[in-house]
C-alpha positions, -999 to +999 in steps of 0.1 A: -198-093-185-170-097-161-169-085-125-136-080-110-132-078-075-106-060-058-090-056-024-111-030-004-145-035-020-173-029-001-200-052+001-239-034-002-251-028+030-279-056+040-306-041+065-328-064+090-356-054+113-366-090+125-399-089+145-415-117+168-436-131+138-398-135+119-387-152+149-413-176+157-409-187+119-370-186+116-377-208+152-399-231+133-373-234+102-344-242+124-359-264+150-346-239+177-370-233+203-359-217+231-385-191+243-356-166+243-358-162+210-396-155+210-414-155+242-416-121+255-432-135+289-400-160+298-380-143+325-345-140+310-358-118+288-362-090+316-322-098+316-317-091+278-341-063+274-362-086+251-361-115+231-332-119+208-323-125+171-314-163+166-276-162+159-278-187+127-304-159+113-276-138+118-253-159+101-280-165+071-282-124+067-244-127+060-251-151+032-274-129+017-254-103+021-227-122+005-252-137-024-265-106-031-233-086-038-225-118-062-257-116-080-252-150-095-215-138-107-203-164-086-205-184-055-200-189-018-173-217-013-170-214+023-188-188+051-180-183+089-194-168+117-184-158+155-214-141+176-201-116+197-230-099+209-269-100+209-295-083+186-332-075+202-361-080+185-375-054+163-345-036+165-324-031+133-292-043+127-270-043+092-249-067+075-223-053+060-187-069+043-149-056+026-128-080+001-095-083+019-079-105-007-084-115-042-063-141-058-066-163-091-072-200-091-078-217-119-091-192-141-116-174-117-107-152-092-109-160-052-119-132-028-119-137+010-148-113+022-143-101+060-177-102+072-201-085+104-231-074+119-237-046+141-265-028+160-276+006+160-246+016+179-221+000+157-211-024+176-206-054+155-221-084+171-218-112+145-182-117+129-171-136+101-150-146+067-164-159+032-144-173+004-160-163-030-153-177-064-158-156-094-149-174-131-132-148-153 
């Protein structure tokens, strides 16, 4: 069954609600722990309105987002990220992604995938690019 990808495509929408219990575990996965992330008695947290989402689990929620729209069609060559803004815990945020160009190489096709997440508000606070291949 082939799955052509075109300029414009929109990647499924990916929904997160991380909670404290997430981030203690993400925190114990990736070795990062600053009690930002988790502790919702350290004081920069009065600053940031609580604690907030680990940027990498960010970035990892773009993968999926990515993975998931392939649905082993294909695979991620390459995937980027940029934070640009904080998500709070328990709150939900969305990954969401458009093709912005689709080539051929060698037989499969090549898609770069623009790439975000963003709040409630819309405001996208993780950016990013993946490459995709796709054999034909």
């Amino acid at each position: 069954m082939s799955f052509e990808i075109a300029v414009g495509d929109r990647l499924p929408t990916l929904t997160k609600s991380p909670d404290r219990e997430a981030l203690v575990k993400y925190a114990a996965g990736g070795g990062d722990f600053n009690p930002l992330h988790f502790d919702a008695d350290f004081p920069q947290t009065k600053l940031t309105g609580g604690n907030i989402v680990h940027g990498r689990l960010k970035y990892a929620a773009m993968g999926q987002c990515v993975s998931d729209w392939l649905a082993h069609r294909g695979w991620i060559r390459s995937i980027s990220a940029q934070y640009r803004g904080m998500d709070l815990v328990s709150t939900t945020f969305t990954c969401e992604g458009e093709v912005t160009d689709v080539r051929e190489e060698d037989g499969s096709q090549v898609a770069t995938v623009r790439l975000w997440t963003a709040d409630a508000n819309g405001n996208q606070t993780t950016v990013g690019q993946a490459e995709v291949v796709v054999p034909t």
